[in-house]
C-alpha positions as MATLAB code, in Angstrom:
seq = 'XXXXXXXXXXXXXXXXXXXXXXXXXXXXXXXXXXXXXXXXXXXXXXXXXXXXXXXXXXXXXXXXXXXXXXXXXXXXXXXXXXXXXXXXXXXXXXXXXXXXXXXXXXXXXXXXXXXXXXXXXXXXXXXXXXXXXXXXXXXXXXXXXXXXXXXXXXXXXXXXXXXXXXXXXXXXXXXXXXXXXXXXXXXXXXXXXXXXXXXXXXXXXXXXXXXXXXXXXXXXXXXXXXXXXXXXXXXXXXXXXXXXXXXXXXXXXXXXXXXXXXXXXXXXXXXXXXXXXXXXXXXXXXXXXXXXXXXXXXXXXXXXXXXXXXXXXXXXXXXXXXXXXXXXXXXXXXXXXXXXXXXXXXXXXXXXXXXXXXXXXXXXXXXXXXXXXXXXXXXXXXXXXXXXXXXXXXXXXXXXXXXXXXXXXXXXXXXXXXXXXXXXXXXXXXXXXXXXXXXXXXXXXXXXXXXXXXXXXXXXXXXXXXXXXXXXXXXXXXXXXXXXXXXXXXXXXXXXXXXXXXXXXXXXXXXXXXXXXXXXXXXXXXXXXXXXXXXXXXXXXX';
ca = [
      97.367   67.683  123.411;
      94.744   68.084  120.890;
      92.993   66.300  118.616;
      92.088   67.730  115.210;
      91.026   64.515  113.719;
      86.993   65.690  115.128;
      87.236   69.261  113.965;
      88.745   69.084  110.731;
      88.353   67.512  107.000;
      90.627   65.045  108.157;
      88.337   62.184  109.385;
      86.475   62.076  105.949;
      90.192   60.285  104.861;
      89.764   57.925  107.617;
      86.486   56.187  107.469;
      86.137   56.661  103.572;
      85.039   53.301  102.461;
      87.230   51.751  100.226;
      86.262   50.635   96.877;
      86.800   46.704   95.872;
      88.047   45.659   92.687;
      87.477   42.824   90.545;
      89.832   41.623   87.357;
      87.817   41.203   84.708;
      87.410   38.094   82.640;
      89.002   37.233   79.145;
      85.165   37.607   77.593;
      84.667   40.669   79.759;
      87.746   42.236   78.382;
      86.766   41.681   74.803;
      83.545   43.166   75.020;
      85.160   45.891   76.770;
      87.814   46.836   73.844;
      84.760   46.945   71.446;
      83.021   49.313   73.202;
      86.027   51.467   74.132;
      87.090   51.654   69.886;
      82.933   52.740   69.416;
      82.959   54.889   72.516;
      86.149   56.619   70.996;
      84.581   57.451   67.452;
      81.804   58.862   69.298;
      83.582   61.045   71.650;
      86.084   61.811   68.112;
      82.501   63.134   66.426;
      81.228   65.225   69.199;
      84.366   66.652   69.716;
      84.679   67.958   66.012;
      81.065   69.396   66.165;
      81.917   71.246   69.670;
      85.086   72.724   68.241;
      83.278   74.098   65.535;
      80.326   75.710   67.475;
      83.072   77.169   69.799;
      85.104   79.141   67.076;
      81.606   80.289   65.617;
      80.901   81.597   68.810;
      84.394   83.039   69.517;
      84.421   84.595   66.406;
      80.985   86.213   67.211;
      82.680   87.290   70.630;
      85.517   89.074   68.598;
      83.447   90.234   65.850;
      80.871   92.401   68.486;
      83.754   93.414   70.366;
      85.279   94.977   66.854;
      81.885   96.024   65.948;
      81.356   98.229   68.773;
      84.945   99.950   69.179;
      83.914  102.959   70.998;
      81.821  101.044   73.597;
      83.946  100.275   76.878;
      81.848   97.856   78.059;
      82.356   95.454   75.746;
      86.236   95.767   75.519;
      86.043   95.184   79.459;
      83.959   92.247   78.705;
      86.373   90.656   76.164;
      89.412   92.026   78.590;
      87.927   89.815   81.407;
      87.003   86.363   79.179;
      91.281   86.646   78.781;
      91.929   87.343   81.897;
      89.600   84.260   83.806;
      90.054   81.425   80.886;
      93.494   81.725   79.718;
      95.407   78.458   79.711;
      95.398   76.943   83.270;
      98.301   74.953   82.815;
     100.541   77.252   81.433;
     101.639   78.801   85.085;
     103.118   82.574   84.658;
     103.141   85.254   87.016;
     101.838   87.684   84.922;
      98.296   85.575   83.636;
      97.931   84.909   87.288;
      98.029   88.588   88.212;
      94.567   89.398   89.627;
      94.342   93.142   87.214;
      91.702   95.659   87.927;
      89.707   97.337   85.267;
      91.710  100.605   83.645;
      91.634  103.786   85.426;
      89.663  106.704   83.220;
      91.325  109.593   82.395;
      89.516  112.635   83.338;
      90.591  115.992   81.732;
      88.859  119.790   81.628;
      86.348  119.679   78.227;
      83.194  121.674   78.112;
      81.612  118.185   77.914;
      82.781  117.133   81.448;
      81.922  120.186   82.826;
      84.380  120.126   85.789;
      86.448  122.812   87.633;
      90.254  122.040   87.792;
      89.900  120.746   91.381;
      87.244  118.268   90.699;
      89.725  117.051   87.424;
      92.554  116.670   90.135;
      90.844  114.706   92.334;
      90.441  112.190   89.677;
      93.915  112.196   88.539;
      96.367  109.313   89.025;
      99.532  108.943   90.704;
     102.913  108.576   89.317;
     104.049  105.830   89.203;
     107.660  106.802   89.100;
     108.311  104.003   86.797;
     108.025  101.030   89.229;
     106.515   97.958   87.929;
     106.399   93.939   89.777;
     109.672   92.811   90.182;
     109.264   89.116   91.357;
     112.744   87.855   90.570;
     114.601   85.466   93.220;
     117.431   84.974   93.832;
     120.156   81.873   93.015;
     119.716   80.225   96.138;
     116.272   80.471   96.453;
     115.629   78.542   93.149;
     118.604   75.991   94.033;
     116.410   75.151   96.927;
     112.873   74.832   95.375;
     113.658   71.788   93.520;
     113.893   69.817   96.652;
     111.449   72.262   98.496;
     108.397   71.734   96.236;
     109.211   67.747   96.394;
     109.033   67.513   99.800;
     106.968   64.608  100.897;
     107.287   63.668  104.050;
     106.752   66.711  106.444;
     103.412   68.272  106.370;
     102.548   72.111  108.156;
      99.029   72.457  108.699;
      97.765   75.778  109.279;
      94.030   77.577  110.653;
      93.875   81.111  109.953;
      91.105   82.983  111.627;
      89.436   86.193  111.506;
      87.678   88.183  108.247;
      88.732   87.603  104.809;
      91.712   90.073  104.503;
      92.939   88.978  108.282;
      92.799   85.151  106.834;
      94.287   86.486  103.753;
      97.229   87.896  105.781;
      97.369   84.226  107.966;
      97.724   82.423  104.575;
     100.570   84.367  102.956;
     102.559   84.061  106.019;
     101.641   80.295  106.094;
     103.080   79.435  101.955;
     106.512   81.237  103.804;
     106.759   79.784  106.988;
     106.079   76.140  105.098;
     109.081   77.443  103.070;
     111.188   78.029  106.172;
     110.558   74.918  107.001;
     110.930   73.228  103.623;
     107.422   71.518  104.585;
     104.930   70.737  102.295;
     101.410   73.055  102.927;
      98.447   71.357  103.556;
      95.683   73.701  102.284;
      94.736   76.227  104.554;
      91.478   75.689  107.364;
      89.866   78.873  107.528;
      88.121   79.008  111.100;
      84.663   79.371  111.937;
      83.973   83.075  112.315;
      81.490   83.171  115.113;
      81.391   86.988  114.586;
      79.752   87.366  111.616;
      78.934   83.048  112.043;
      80.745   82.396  108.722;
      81.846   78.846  108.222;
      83.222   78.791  104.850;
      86.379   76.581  103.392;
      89.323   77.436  101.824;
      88.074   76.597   98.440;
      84.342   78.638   98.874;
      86.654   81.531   98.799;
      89.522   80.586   96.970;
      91.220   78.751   93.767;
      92.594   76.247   95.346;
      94.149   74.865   91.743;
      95.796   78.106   91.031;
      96.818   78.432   94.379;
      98.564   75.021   94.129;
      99.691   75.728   90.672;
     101.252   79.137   91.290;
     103.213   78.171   94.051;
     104.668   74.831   92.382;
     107.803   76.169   92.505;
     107.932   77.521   95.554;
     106.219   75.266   97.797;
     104.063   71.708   97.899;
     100.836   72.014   98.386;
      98.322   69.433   98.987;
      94.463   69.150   99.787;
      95.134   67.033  102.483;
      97.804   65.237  104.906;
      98.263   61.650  102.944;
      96.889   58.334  105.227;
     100.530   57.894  106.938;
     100.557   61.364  109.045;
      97.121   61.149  110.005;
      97.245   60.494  113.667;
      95.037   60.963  116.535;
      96.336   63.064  118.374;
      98.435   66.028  117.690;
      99.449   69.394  119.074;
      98.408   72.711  118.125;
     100.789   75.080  118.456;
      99.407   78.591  119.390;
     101.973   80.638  121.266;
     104.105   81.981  119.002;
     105.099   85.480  120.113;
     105.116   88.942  117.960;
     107.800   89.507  115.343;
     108.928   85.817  114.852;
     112.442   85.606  112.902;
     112.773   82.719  109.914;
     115.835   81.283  112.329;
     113.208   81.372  115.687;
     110.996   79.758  113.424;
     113.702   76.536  112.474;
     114.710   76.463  116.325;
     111.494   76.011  117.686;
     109.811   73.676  114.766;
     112.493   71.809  112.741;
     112.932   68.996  115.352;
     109.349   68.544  115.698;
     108.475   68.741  112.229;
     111.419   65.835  111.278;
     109.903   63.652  114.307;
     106.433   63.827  114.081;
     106.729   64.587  109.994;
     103.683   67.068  110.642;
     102.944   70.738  112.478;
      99.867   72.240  113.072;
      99.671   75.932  113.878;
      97.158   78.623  114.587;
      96.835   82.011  115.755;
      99.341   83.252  113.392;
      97.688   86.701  112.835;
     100.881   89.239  112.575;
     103.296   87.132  113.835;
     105.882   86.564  111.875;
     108.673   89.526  111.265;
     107.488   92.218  108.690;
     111.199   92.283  108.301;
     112.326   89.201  106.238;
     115.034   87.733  103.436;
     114.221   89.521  100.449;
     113.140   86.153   98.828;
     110.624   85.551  101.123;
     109.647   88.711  101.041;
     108.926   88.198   97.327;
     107.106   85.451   97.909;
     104.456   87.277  100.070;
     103.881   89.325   96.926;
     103.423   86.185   95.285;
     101.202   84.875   97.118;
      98.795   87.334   97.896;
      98.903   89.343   94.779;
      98.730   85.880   92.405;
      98.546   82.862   94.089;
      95.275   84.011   96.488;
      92.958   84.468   93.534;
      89.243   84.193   94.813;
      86.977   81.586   93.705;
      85.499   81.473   90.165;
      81.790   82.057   91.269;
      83.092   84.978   93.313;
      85.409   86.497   90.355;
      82.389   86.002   88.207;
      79.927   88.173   90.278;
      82.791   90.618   91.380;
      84.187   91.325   88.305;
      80.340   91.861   86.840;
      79.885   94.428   89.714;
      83.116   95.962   88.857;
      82.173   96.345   85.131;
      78.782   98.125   86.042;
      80.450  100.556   87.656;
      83.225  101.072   85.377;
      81.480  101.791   82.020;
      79.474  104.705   83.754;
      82.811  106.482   84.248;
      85.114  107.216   86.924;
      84.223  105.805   90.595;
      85.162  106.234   94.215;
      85.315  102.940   96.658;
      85.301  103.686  100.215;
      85.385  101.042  102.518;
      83.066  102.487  105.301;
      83.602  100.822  108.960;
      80.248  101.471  110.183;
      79.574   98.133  111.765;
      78.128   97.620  115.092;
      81.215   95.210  116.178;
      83.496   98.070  115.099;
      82.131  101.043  117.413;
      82.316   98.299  120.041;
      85.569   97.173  119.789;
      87.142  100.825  119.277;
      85.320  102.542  121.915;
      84.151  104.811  119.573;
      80.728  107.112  119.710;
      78.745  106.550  116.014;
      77.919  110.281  115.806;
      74.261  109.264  115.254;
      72.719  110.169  118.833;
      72.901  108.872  122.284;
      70.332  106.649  122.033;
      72.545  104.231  119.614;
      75.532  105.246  121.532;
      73.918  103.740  124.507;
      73.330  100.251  123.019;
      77.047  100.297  121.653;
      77.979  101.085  125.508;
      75.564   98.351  127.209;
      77.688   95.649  124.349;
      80.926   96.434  125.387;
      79.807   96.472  128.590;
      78.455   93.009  128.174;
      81.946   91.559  126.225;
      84.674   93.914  127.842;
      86.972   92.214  125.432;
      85.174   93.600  122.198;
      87.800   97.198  123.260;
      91.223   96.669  121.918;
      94.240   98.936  122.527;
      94.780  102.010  124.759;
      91.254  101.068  127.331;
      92.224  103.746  129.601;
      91.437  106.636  126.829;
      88.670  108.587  127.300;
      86.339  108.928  123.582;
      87.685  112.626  123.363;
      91.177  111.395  122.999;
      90.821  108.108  120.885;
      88.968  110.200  118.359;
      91.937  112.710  118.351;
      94.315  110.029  118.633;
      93.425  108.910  115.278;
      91.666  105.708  116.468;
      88.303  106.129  115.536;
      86.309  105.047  112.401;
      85.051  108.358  110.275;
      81.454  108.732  110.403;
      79.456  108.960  107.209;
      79.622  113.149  107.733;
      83.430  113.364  108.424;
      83.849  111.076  104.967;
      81.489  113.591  102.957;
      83.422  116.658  104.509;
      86.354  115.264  103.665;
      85.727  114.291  100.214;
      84.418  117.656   99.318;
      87.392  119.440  100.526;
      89.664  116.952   98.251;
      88.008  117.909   95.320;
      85.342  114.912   94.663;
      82.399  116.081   92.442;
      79.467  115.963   93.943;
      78.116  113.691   91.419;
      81.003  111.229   91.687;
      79.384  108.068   91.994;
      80.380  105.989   95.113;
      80.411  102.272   95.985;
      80.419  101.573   99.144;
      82.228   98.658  100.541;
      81.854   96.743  104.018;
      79.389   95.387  106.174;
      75.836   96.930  107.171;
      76.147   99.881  108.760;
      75.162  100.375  112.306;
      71.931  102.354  112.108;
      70.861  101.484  108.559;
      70.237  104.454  106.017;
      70.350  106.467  108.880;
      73.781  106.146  109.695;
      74.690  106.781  105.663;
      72.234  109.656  105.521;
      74.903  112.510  105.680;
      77.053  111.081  102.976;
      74.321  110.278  100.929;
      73.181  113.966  100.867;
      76.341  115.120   99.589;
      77.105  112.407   97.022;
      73.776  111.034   96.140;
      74.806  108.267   93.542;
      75.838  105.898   96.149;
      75.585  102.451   95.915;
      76.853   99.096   97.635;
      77.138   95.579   96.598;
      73.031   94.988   97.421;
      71.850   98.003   95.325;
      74.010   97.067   92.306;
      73.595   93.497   92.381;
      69.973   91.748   92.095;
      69.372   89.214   94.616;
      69.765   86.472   92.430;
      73.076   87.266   91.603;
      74.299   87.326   95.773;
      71.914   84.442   96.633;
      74.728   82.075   96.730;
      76.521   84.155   99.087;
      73.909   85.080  101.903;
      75.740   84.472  105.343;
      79.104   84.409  103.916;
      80.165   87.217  105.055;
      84.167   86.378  103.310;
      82.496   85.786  100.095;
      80.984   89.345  100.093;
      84.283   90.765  101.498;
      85.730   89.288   98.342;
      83.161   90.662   96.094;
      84.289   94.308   97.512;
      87.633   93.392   96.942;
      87.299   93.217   93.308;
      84.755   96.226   92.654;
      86.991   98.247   95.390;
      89.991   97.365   93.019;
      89.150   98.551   89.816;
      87.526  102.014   91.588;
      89.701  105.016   90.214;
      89.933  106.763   93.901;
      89.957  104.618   97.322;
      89.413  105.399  100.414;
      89.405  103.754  103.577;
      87.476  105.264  106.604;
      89.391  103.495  109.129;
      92.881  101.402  109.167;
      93.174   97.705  109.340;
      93.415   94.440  106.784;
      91.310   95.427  104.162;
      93.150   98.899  104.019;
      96.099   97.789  104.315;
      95.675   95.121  101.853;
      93.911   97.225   99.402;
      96.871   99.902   99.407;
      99.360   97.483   98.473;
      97.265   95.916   95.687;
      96.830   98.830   94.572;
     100.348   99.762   94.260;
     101.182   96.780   92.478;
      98.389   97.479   89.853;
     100.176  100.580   88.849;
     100.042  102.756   91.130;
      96.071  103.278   91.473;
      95.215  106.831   93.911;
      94.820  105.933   97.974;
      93.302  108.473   99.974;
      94.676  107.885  103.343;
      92.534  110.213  105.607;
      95.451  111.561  108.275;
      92.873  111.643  111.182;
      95.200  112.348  113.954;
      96.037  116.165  112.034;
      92.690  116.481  110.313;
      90.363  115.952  113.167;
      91.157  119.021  115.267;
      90.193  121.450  112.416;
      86.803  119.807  112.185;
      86.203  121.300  115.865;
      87.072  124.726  114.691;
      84.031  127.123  113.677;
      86.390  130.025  113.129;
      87.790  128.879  109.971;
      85.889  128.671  106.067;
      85.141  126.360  104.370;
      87.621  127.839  101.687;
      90.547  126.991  104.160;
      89.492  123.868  105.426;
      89.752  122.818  102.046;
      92.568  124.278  101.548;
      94.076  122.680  104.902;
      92.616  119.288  104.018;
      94.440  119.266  100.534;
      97.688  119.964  102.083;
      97.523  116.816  105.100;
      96.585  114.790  102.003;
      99.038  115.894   99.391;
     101.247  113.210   99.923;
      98.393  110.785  100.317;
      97.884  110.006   96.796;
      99.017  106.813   95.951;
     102.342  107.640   95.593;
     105.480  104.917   95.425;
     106.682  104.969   98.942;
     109.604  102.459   99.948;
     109.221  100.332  103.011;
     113.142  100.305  103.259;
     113.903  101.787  106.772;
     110.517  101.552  107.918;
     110.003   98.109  110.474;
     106.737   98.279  111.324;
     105.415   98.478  107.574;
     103.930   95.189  105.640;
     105.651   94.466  102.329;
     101.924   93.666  101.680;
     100.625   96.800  101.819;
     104.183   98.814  100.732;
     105.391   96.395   97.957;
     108.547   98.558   96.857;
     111.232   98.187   96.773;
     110.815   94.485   97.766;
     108.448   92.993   94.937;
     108.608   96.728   92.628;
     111.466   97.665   91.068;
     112.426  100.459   88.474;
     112.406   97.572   85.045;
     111.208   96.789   81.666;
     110.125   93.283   82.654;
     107.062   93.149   85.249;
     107.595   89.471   86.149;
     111.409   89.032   85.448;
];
C-alpha cells in the first residue's frame, strides 16, 4: 500500500479552506444592481475602444506582412500568430496540428554556388502522396459518447524519465484510460533526479488543449474530484512488456469499478506497439496534437526556429554527448583517456548507469551499433552525404561531455554551428534554467522545422522526431546505419572518394522516406505513422 496523498497535488484539495458565504440583504442587493448596470456601460466602453485599437493593429500586422512580400521572415511571423491564436474553442485536428516552418527548396543557380551533391543533400523526400489520416472507426465513436462522460472511475498516471520518454508515458496513458473507459486525471510527471528536474505537467504542456483535443476521446480532468480522494491507495508498477488492451481489462477493470480509481507508474514501453487500429490512431492524436508544449515554451521555440529559418536551409542534429550517456552505454567519448577514465570510475560507482548487453567488450558495442557518434564520426559522415560545408547546424541536446572540446572536430568542418544558448540571449532561456524538459522542448520545435535531421544515437527523441517528421510531410531523416558504416571508418586503404561513395549507398534509403510499420512488431506507430494514422487521401484530418 501506498499513499500518494503526501507526494502529489492531491492534498492541496484536502485542506483547502473553504470559503463562507453570506446572502446579502434587500438594501445590499439594490446597491448591488446599480453598480452592476454602471459597471456594465463601463466594461461596454472599454470594450469598443479595445476592439478598435486591435483591428488598427491587425491591420498594421497584415499591411507589413503585404508590404514586404519577398521577405520570409515576416510571412513566418504572420504564419505563426495563425497558428498559436486561432480560435481555442473551435477544436479541429488540423488547427491543433503542431506544423514546422516550410522546408526551402534548394536548386543548382550560379547564385547558390553548389555542386549537385551538396543540392541533393538538401533535397526532400517523397512523400508518395501520404497525408494524416485520423479517421475512426463506427464503433469507436459509438463508444466516446459515454467514454468522454465518464465520471466515476478515475486512472491516475506518473510518467518518468526525459521529456520525449514522458511524452511516450502520456500517449500510452490517454489509451489505456480509453481501454478502460476511465476518465484521465492529468498526467504527474516525476521528479527527474538525473538532470534534478521537477517540473509539472502544465510547465511543459497545454493542459487546455490537451483536455480540449481529446474531448471526444477521453475525460480529462486536473484533478480526482473530493469523493475518490482517499488515503491510501495502491500504485501499480509491475506491468510486464508488451501489455495487450484485453490483459489490460483483466487485470484493472475490477479494481477500477471497486475502488472507482487506478494509479499506475512505470509505464515506459509497456503497452503492445501492436494495437486496434483506433487506438492506434489515437496515439497519433495525442502526441502529434493533443501534446502541444506550453505557450511560453512555443513562444521561445518557435522564435529560435524562425532565426534559423530565414537564413536558409538548416541541419538539426541531436548530438548525445552527455556525460550520463557514455556512462550508461559503456561507450569510450573518443576525446582521450583521461575523460574516458572519469566516465569508467562513474559507472563504476552506479553499475546500474550500463544498460543492455554488459558482457560486451567497447570494441564490439561500438560495432554493434550501440554507441553514440562522436562529434568526428558526425562531421565524416555528413561530408560524405553531401552537406556543404557551410550548412549551418543547430545542435540539439544536453551539454556535451568535455565542453567545446568534445564539439571541436565538428565544429572545424561545419563552422556555423550553433545550439539553443548561442542563438538565444539569456534573457530569453532565463525562465527555463534547470528545466532540463523545458529546453528539450525548445529543441523539439527548432529540431522540427530544420530541413535535414539527424540523430547521433537512437532513443525517444529520435524516435519521436522521425515520426513527427513523417507526419509533417515527409521532412528528410538521416538515420546513420552504424552497425554497416562503422567498419569502413577503421579502414585506411580506402579514399575518401569511396567512402563517400559507400556512405551514400548505406544511407540511400535513409531519407525520410514513407515506410509502413505493417509487418514490422517491434516498430512504434509513433515514430512510423503509416499506414496507421497516414493514408494515400485528399482530406488530412478526415
Amino acid at each position: 500500500m501506498y499513499s500518494i496523498l503526501s507526494h502529489t497535488p492531491f492534498s492541496t484539495l484536502l485542506y483547502s479552506p473553504r470559503k463562507s458565504h453570506k446572502f446579502l440583504q434587500p438594501s445590499s442587493s439594490i446597491i448591488l444592481l446599480i453598480f452592476s448596470l454602471i459597471s456594465f456601460f463601463v466594461f461596454s466602453i472599454v470594450l469598443i475602444i479595445g476592439t478598435i485599437n486591435v483591428s488598427q493593429k491587425s491591420n498594421c500586422l497584415l499591411h507589413s506582412s503585404v508590404s514586404h512580400p519577398s521577405n520570409p521572415i515576416y510571412l513566418a511571423s504572420f504564419s505563426s500568430v495563425f497558428a498559436d491564436y486561432g480560435d481555442e474553442n473551435a477544436v479541429t485536428l488540423s488547427r491543433s496540428e503542431m506544423v514546422p516552418l516550410p522546408s526551402h527548396v534548394v536548386s543548382v543557380s550560379a547564385t547558390t554556388n553548389l555542386s549537385t551533391e551538396e543540392v541533393e543533400f538538401w533535397k526532400q523526400p517523397d512523400n508518395q502522396g501520404y497525408l494524416p489520416c485520423l479517421e475512426f472507426g463506427l464503433v469507436y465513436r459509438r463508444e466516446s459518447s459515454e467514454i468522454s462522460r465518464e465520471k466515476r472511475r478515475f486512472l491516475v498516471v506518473v510518467a518518468s524519465g526525459g521529456l520525449n520518454q514522458q511524452r511516450n508515458q502520456i500517449v500510452d496513458a490517454v489509451v489505456i484510460a480509453r481501454i478502460l473507459r476511465a476518465a484521465l486525471v492529468v498526467p504527474f510527471l516525476q521528479l527527474n533526479f538525473i538532470w534534478g528536474d521537477d517540473s509539472e505537467f502544465a510547465d511543459i504542456f497545454d493542459v487546455e488543449h490537451f483536455k480540449r483535443t481529446l474531448q471526444a476521446d477521453v475525460r480529462v480532468v486536473s484533478a480526482l474530484p473530493l469523493t475518490h480522494l482517499i488515503s491510501r491507495q495502491t500504485v501499480e508498477t509491475q506491468i510486464p512488456f508488451d501489455v495487450s488492451p484485453l490483459w489490460i481489462r483483466t487485470r484493472f477493470s475490477n479494481q477500477l469499478k471497486e475502488e472507482g480509481i487506478l494509479v499506475l507508474k512505470g509505464l515506459d514501453s509497456k503497452l503492445s506497439k501492436n494495437l486496434p487500429i483506433d487506438l492506434q490512431k489515437l496515439r497519433c492524436k495525442v502526441a502529434f496534437h493533443a501534446l502541444r508544449f506550453s505557450a511560453p515554451i512555443r513562444e521561445v521555440g518557435n522564435r529560435l526556429a524562425r532565426r534559423m529559418w530565414i537564413e536558409g536551409p538548416y541541419i538539426a542534429i541531436h548530438l548525445r554527448l552527455e556525460k550520463d550517456v557514455w556512462a550508461r552505454t559503456g561507450c569510450r567519448t573518443g576525446l582521450g583517456s583521461k575523460y574516458d577514465q572519469i566516465i569508467q570510475q562513474e559507472r563504476n560507482t552506479r553499475p546500474e548507469y550500463l544498460t543492455g548487453r554488459i558482457n560486451m567488450s567497447y570494441p564490439q558495442r561500438r560495432l554493434a551499433g550501440l554507441c553514440p557518434l562522436n562529434a568526428y564520426e558526425v562531421s565524416r559522415l555528413l561530408k560524405a552525404l553531401g552537406a556543404p560545408q557551410q550548412s549551418r547546424l543547430y545542435i540539439a541536446g544536453g551539454e556535451p561531455y568535455g565542453g567545446s572540446e568534445a564539439l571541436k572536430p565538428l565544429i572545424e568542418e561545419f563552422p556555423n554551428l550553433v545550439t539553443k544558448h548561442t542563438l538565444a540571449s539569456c534573457e530569453e532561456l532565463l525562465p527555463f534554467v534547470n528545466r532540463s524538459s523545458a529546453l528539450a522542448a525548445i529543441d523539439y520545435i527548432v529540431s522540427l522545422s530544420s530541413d535535414v535531421f539527424m540523430p547521433s544515437h537512437g532513443g525517444n527523441m529520435a524516435r519521436a522526431m522521425q515520426g513527427h517528421r513523417a507526419y509533417s510531410g515527409h521532412r528528410k531523416y538521416i538515420k546513420p546505419n552504424k552497425r554497416m558504416m562503422l567498419p569502413y571508418y577503421e579502414d585506411a586503404s580506402i579514399s575518401e572518394a569511396e567512402f563517400r561513395a559507400i556512405m551514400r549507398r548505406l544511407h540511400e534509403k535513409s531519407k525520410g522516406q514513407p515506410e509502413p510499420r505493417t509487418g514490422k512488431r517491434d516498430r512504434d506507430v509513433i515514430a512510423n505513422p503509416v499506414p496507421e494514422c497516414m493514408c494515400k487521401r485528399h482530406s488530412r484530418f478526415s
